[in-house]
C-alpha positions as MATLAB code, in Angstrom:
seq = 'XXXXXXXXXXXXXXXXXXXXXXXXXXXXXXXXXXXXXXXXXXXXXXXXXXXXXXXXXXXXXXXXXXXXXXXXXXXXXXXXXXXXXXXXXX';
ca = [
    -163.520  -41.268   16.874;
    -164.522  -44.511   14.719;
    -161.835  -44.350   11.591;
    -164.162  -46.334    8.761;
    -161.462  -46.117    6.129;
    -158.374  -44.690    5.455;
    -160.221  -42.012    4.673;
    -163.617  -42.145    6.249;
    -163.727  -41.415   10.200;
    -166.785  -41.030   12.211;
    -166.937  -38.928   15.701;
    -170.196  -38.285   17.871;
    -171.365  -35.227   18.166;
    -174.274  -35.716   20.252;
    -173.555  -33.608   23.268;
    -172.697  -30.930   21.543;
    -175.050  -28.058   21.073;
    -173.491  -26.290   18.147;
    -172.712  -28.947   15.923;
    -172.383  -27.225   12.344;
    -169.866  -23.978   14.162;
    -167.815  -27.111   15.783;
    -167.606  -29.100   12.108;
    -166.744  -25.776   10.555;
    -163.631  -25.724   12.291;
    -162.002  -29.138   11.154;
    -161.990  -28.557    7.543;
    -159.837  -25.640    7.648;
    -157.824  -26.810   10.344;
    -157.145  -30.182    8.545;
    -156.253  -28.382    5.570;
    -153.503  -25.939    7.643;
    -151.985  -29.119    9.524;
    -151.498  -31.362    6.414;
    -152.699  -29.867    3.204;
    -155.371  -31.943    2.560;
    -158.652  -30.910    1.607;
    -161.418  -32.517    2.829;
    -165.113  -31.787    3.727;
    -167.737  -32.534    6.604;
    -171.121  -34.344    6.727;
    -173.461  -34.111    9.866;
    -176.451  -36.621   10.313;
    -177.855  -38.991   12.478;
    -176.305  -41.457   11.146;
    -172.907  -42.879    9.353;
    -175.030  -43.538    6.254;
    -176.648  -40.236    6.175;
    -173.292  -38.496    7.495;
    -171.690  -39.981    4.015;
    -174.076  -38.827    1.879;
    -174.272  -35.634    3.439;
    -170.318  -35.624    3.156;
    -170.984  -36.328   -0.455;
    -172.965  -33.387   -0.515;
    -170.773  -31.319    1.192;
    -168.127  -31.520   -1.382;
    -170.217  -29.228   -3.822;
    -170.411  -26.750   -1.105;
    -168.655  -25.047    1.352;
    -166.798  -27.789    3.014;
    -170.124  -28.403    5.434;
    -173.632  -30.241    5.006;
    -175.672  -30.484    7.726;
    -179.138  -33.283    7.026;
    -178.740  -33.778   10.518;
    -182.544  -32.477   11.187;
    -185.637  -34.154   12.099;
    -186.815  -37.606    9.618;
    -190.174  -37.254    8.702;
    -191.976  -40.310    7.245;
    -194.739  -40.299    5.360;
    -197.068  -42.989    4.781;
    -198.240  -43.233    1.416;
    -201.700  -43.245    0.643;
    -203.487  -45.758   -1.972;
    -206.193  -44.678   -4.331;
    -209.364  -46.256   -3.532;
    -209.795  -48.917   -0.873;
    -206.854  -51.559    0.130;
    -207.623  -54.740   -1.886;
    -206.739  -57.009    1.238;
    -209.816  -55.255    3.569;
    -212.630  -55.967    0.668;
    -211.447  -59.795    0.381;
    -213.008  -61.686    3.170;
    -211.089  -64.859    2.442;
    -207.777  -63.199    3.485;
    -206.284  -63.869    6.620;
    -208.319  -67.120    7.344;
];
């Protein structure tokens, strides 16, 4: 466990298989032990994990953005500028 803030801890979860059941169980626990209420985000990383925490606060407790990143390249209309200029690059 990496404790960020007084607030704020990070844990990896990478060997674990079920990773949203296991985060279920903290909230509620937390809350019997101390009275706190507090909520879960699961990502790849601590960025992602605290947005997905601030997500998680409009929900149940859980968000889970922890799924695969797909990029996408964008395309530009018409042909890039830089190939049809033969002075660039020299």
């Amino acid at each position: 466990m990496e404790v960020h803030r007084i607030n704020d801890s990070f844990i990896d979860v990478s060997g674990i298989p079920e990773v949203v059941d296991f985060a279920r169980q903290f909230p509620t626990q937390v809350h019997c032990w101390s009275g706190i209420p507090n909520c879960i985000g699961v990502a790849s990383t601590k960025t992602l994990a605290k947005m997905a925490n601030k997500l998680a606060k409009s929900g149940d407790g859980v968000q889970n953005v922890s799924g695969p990143i797909r990029r996408r390249t964008p395309q530009l209309p018409g042909p890039n500028p830089a190939q049809s200029d033969a002075r660039l690059g020299r």
